[in-house]
N, C-alpha and C positions, 0 to 999 in steps of 0.2 A: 489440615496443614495450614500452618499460618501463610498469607502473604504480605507481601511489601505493600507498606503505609506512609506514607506524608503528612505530617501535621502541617498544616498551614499557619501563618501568622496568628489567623484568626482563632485558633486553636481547635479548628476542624478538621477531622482527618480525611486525606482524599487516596484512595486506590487508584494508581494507574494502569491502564490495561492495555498491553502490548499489543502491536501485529501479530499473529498467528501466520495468517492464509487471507489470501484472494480468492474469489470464484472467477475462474477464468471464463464461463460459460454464461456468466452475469455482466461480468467486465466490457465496457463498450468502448473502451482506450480513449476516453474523451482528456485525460490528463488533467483533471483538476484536482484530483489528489495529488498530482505531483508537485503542483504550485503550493501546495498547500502545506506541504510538509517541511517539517523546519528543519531536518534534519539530513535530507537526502536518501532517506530509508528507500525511496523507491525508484523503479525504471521502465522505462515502456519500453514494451519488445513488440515486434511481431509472430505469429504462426501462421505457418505456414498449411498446407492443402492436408498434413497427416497431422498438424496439432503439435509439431514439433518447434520450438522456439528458433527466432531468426534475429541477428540483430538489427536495429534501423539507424538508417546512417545521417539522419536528420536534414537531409534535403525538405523541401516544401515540395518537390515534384514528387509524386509517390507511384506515377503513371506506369513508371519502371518494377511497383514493386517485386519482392521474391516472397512476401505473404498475403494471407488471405482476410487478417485482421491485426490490428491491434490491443495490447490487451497490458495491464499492470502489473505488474510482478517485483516482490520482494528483495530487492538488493543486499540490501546492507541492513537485514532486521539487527544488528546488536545497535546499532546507530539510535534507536526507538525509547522515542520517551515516555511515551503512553499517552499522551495527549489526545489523542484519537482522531483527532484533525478531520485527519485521511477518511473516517469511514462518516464523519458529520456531514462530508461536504457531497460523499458520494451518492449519485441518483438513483445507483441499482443494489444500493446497502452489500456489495460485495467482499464488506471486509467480516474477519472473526479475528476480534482482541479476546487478550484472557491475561488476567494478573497473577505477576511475578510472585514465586512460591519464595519463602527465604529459610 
């Protein structure tokens, strides 16, 4: 199956590989893929004590919270450029890209 290709100026072609998935069990919600990302593809959530997603309300006190971690989670993947940002910058390689079929 073919995929999506880019020539570049240079006249080299470059494959861009999407967001897929997070590992939520890898993820240490440190948010530096979210700075990282030029597009807003992503969002930090919390889970909670059974693993179920909780929103955070972005206070800097978290003394209150109502989860158990932080963790990265997929927003808005059609926003995705393929850049791959998000998973160059990450400490615990939590992400899986894979390029667009056409």
């Amino acid at each position: 199956m073919p995929t999506f290709n880019v020539t570049l100026p240079s006249g080299a072609t470059w494959t861009p590989t999407f967001v897929q998935s997070i590992d939520e069990a890898k993820c240490i919600g440190c948010g530096r893929c979210f700075k990282v990302c030029p597009r807003g593809v992503l969002e930090l959530v919390g889970l909670d004590d059974e693993g179920q997603r909780v929103g955070i309300d972005g206070d800097e006190d978290d003394d209150d919270a109502e989860y158990e971690k932080k963790v990265m989670t997929i927003a808005h993947q059609d926003q995705c450029i393929g850049c791959t940002a998000c998973a160059k910058i990450c400490p615990k390689k939590c992400y899986t890209h894979a390029a667009a079929a056409v």
